[in-house]
C-alpha positions as CSV (number, residue, x, y, z in Angstrom):
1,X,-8.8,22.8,12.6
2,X,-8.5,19.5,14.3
3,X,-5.1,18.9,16.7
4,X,-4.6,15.1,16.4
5,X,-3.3,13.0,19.2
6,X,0.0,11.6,18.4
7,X,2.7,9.7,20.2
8,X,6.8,10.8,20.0
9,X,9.3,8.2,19.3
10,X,13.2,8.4,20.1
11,X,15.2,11.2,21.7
12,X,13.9,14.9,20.8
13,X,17.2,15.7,18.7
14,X,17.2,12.5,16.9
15,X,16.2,12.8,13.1
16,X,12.5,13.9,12.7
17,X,10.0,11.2,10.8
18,X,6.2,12.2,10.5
19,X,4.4,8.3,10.3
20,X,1.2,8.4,9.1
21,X,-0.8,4.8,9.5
22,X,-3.1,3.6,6.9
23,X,-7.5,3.2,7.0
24,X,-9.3,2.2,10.3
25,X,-5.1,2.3,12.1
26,X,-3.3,4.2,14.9
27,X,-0.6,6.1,15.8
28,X,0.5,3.7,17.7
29,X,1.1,1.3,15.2
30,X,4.3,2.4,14.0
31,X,5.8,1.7,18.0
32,X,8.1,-1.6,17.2
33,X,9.5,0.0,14.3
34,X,10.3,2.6,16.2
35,X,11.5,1.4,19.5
36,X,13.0,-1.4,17.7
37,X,14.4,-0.4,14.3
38,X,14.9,3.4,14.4
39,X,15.2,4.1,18.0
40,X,17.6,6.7,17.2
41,X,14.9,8.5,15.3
42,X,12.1,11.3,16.3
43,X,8.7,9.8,15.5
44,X,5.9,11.6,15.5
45,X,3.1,9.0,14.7
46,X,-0.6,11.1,15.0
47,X,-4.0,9.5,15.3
48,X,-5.5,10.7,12.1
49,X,-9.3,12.2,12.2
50,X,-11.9,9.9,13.3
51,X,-9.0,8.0,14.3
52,X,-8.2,6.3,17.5
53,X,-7.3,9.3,20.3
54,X,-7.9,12.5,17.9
55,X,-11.3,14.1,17.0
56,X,-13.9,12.2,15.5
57,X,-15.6,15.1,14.6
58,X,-15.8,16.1,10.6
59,X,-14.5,17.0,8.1
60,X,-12.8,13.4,7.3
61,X,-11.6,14.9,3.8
62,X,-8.0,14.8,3.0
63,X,-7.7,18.3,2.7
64,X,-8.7,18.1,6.9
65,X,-6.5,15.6,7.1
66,X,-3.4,17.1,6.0
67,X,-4.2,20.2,7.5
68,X,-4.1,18.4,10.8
69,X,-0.8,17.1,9.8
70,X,0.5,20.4,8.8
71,X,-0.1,22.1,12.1
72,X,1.4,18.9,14.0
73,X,4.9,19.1,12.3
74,X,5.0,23.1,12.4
75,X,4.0,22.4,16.1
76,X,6.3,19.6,17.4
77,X,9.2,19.5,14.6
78,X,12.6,21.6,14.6
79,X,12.1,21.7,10.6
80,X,11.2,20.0,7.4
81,X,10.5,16.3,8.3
82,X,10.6,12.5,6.5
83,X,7.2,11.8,5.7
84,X,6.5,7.5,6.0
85,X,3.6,7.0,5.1
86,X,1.4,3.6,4.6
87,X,-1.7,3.2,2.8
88,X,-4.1,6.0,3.1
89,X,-1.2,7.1,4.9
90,X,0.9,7.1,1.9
91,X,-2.3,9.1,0.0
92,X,-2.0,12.1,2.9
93,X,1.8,11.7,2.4
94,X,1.4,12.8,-1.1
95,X,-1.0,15.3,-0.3
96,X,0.8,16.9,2.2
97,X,4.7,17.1,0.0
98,X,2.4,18.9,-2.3
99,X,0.4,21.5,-0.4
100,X,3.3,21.7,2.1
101,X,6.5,21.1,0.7
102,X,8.4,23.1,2.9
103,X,7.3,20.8,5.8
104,X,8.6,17.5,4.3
105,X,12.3,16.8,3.2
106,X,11.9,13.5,2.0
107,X,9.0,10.4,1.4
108,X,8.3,6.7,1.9
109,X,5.6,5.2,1.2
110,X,5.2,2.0,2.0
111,X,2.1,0.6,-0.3
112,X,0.5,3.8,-0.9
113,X,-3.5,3.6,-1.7
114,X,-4.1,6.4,-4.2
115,X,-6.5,6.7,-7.1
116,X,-8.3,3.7,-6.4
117,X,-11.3,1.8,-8.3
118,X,-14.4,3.9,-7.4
119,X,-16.6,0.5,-7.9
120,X,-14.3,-1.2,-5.4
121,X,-14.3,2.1,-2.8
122,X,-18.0,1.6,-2.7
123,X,-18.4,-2.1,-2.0
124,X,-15.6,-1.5,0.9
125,X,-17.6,1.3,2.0
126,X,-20.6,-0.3,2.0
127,X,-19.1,-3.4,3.9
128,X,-17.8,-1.0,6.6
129,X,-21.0,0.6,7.1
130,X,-22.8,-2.8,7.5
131,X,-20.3,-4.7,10.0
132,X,-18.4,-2.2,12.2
133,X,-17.9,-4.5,14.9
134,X,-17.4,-8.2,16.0
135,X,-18.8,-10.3,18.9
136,X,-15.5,-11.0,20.2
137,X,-11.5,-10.2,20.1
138,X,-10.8,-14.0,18.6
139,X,-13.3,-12.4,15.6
140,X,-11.6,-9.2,15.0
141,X,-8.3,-11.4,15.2
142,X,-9.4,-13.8,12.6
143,X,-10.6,-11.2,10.2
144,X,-7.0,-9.4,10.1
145,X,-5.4,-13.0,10.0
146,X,-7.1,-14.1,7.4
147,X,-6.6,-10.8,5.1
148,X,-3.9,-7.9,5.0
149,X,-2.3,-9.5,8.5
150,X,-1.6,-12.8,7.3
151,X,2.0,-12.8,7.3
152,X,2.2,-10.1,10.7
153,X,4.1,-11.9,13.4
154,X,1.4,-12.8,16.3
155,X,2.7,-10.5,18.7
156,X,2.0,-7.9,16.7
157,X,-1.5,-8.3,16.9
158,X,-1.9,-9.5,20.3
159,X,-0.5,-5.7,20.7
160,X,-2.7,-4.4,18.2
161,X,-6.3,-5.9,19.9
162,X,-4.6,-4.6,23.6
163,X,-3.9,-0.7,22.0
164,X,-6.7,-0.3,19.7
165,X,-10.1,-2.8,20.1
166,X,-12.6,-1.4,22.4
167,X,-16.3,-2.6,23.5
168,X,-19.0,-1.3,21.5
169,X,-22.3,-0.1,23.0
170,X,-24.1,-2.9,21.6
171,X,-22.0,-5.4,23.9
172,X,-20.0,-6.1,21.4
173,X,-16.3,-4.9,20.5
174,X,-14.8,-3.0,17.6
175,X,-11.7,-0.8,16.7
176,X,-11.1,2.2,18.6
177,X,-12.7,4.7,15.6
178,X,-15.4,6.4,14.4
179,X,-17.4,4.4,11.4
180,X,-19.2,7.3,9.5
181,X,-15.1,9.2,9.4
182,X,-14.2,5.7,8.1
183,X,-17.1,5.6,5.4
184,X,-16.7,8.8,4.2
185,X,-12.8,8.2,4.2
186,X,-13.1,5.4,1.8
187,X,-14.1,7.5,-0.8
188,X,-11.0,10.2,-0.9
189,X,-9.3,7.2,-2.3
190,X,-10.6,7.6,-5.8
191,X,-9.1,11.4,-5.8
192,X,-6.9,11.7,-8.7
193,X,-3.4,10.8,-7.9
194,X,-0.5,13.3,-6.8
195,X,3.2,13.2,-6.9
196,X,5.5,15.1,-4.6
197,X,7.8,18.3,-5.9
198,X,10.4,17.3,-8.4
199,X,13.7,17.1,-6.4
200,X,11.8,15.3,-3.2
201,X,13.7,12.0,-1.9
202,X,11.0,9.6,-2.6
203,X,11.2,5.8,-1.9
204,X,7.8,4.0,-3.5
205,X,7.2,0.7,-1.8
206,X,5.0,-2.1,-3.5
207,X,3.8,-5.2,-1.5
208,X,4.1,-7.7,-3.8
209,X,1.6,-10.3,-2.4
210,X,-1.3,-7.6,-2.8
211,X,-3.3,-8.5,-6.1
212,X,-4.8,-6.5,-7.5
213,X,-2.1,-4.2,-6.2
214,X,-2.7,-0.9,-4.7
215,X,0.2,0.5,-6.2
216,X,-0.8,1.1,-10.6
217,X,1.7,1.3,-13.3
218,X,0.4,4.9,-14.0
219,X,1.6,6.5,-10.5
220,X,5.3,4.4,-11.0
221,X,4.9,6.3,-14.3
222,X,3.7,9.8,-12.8
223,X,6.4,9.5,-10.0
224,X,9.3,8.8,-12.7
225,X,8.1,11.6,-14.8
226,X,8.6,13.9,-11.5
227,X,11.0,12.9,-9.7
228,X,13.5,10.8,-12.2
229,X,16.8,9.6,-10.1
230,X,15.4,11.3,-6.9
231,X,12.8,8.3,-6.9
232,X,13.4,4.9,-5.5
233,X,11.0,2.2,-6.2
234,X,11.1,-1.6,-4.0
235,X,9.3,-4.3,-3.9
236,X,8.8,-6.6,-1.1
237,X,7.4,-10.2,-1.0
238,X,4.9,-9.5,1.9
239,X,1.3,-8.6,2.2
240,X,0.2,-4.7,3.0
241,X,1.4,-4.0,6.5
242,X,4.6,-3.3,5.0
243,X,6.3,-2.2,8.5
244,X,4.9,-4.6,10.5
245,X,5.6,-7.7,8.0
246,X,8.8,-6.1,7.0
247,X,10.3,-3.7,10.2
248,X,13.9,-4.3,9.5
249,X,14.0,-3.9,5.2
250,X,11.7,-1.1,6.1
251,X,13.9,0.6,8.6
252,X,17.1,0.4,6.3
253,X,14.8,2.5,3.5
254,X,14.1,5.1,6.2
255,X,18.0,5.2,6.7
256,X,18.8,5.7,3.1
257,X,17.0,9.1,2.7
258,X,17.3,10.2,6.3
């Protein structure tokens, strides 16, 4: 079993939140929500596999994945944990309430990316494969700019090129993780979709400026089915880096079900 790098948040007796970041992130992501917006909170925000600081090693399935998660919260947590999840992120969140539920006490997920289109997976797949890197940090910049990062405050990503772009072998630079984990990654998206145990606190939210959206109508369904007045469901006019577009709406959410 892989042990994944992570980073702790807030003071060690402080309510415990297990933030999972999304495809191609890092742990480290989730560090100005945290130091700014929940710094009474425990965070324990993991590199997941292939990932930043963990193992790049496989297996890259989900079922690795949220094993990896598993052995982190028995390992560092005092007891069942808020799982925030974003993404793919939100997907292992899922996952993990289901195979685990007595780790996690409660859910958010902030844009979760589950059950996607298989055509889609492939042609992201196959664009990941082709161009893993860029000739220069003003690239990588302008690529995150110009798609899910559009509405991120600059800072933000000046932070997120200092933590997490490295220089590539070829003399170029790319993100600090491994491209086949990535690849392979991509496709545990089109899994069918799960929904955590009936009775879970669940808070579903959808970025509204995301078309076609990640979130369907048939997991808002599937959660309501499961979960009836336990489930919360938000929308919020930003783009899909829900927490770093959205720190202080997405804070008060954490608070309502911590």
């Amino acid at each position: 079993m892989h042990e994944l790098n992570f980073t702790a948040y807030g003071p060690a007796d402080g309510p415990e939140i297990l933030a999972i970041h999304g495809m191609t992130g890092h742990g480290a992501r989730w560090a100005h929500l945290a130091e700014n917006h929940l710094g009474d909170a425990r965070i324990l925000a993991p590199d997941l596999i292939g990932h930043g600081r963990s193992p790049w090693t496989p297996p890259w399935d989900i079922v690795a994945q949220v094993e990896g998660l598993a052995s982190l919260v028995r390992r560092e947590a005092r007891g069942p944990v808020l799982v925030l999840g974003h993404s793919y992120g939100g997907a292992l969140a899922l996952h993990l309430a289901q195979a685990h539920p007595e780790l996690v006490r409660a859910v958010v997920l902030l844009d979760p990316a589950i059950e996607l289109d298989a055509a889609d997976l492939l042609e992201v797949a196959g664009l990941t494969a082709k161009f893993p890197d860029y000739t220069d940090a003003e690239e990588a910049k302008s690529e995150k700019i110009n798609g899910a990062w559009a509405d991120v405050p600059v800072e933000l990503l000046e932070q997120e090129v200092t933590d997490h772009l490295i220089s590539a072998d070829n003399g170029r630079v790319t993100w600090r993780i491994s491209t086949p984990a990535i690849v392979a990654s991509w496709g545990e998206l089109v899994r069918p979709l799960v929904v955590p145990p009936a009775g879970t606190p669940t808070v579903l939210v959808q970025a509204m400026r995301v078309q076609p959206p990640y979130v369907s109508e048939e997991f808002k369904t599937a959660l309501r089915e499961r979960l009836g007045d336990h489930l919360s469901v938000v929308e919020l006019d930003c783009d899909h880096m829900v927490a770093q577009a959205k720190p202080a709406e997405v804070a008060e959410l954490v608070r309502r079900v911590l």
